[in-house]
C-alpha positions in Angstrom: -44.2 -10.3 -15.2 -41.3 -10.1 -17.4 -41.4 -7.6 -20.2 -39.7 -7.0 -23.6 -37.6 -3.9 -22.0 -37.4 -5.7 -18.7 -34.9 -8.4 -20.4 -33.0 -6.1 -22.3 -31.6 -4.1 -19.8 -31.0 -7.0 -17.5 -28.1 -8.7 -19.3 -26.6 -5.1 -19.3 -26.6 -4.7 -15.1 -25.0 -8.1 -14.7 -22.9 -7.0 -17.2 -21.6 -4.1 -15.4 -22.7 -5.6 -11.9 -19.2 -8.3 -12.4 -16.8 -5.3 -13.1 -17.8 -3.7 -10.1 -18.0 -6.7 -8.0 -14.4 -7.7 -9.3 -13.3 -4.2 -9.1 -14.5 -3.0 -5.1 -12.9 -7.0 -4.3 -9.3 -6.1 -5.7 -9.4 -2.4 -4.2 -10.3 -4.4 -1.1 -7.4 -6.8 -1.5 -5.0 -3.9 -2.7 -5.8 -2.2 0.6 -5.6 -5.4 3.1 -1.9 -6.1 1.4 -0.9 -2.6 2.0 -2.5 -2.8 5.4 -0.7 -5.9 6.3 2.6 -4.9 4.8 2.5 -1.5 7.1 1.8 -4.1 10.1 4.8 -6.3 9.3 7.3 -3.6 8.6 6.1 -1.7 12.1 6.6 -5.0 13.9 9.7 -6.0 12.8 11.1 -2.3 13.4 9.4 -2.8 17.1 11.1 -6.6 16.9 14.5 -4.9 15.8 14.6 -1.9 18.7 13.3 -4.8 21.3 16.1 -7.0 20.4 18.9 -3.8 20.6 17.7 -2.9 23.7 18.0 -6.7 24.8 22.0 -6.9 23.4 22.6 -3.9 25.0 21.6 -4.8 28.5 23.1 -8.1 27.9 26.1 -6.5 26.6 26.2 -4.5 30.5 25.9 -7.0 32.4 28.5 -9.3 30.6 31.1 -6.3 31.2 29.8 -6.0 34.7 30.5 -9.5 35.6 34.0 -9.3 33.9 34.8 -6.2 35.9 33.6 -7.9 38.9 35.4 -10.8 38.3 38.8 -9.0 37.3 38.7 -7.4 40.7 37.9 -10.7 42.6 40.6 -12.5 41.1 43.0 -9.3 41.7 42.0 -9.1 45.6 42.8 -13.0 45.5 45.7 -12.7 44.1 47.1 -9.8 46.5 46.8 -7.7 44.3 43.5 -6.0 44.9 45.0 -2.6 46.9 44.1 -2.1 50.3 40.6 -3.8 50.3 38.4 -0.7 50.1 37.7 -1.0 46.5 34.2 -0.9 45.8 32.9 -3.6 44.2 30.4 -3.0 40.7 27.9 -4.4 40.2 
């Protein structure tokens, strides 16, 4: 079965057969880090505009209600004009 060639060489391929193993696995894990680090910076940019846009509206509505409430504390008052001001809102 086994001849005096055949065992020779086949200490050499699982010689080089381990350095390619070990080699293709940390390309593979080189490229899944890089991979997951693109996917994390992507989110957190998405994560970072989502939250702006969510201050911002926040931020509207906040003056909104102020305004709103400026004007109904001015009209209780006496204060308010003749009563056609338009109310924001």
């Amino acid at each position: 079965m086994f001849g005096i060639g055949t065992n020779k060489e086949k200490p050499v391929e699982s010689k080089d057969q381990p350095g390619t193993f070990v080699s293709e696995t940390t390309t593979a894990v080189v490229d899944k880090a890089s991979q997951m680090a693109q996917w994390t910076q992507e989110t957190a940019v998405a994560g970072k505009d989502k939250t702006g846009e969510v201050l911002l509206n926040t931020g509207e509505t906040i003056k909104n209600a102020a305004q709103g409430a400026t004007e109904n504390v001015k009209n209780t008052l006496g204060m308010g004009g003749d009563g056609t001001t338009i109310k924001k809102t």
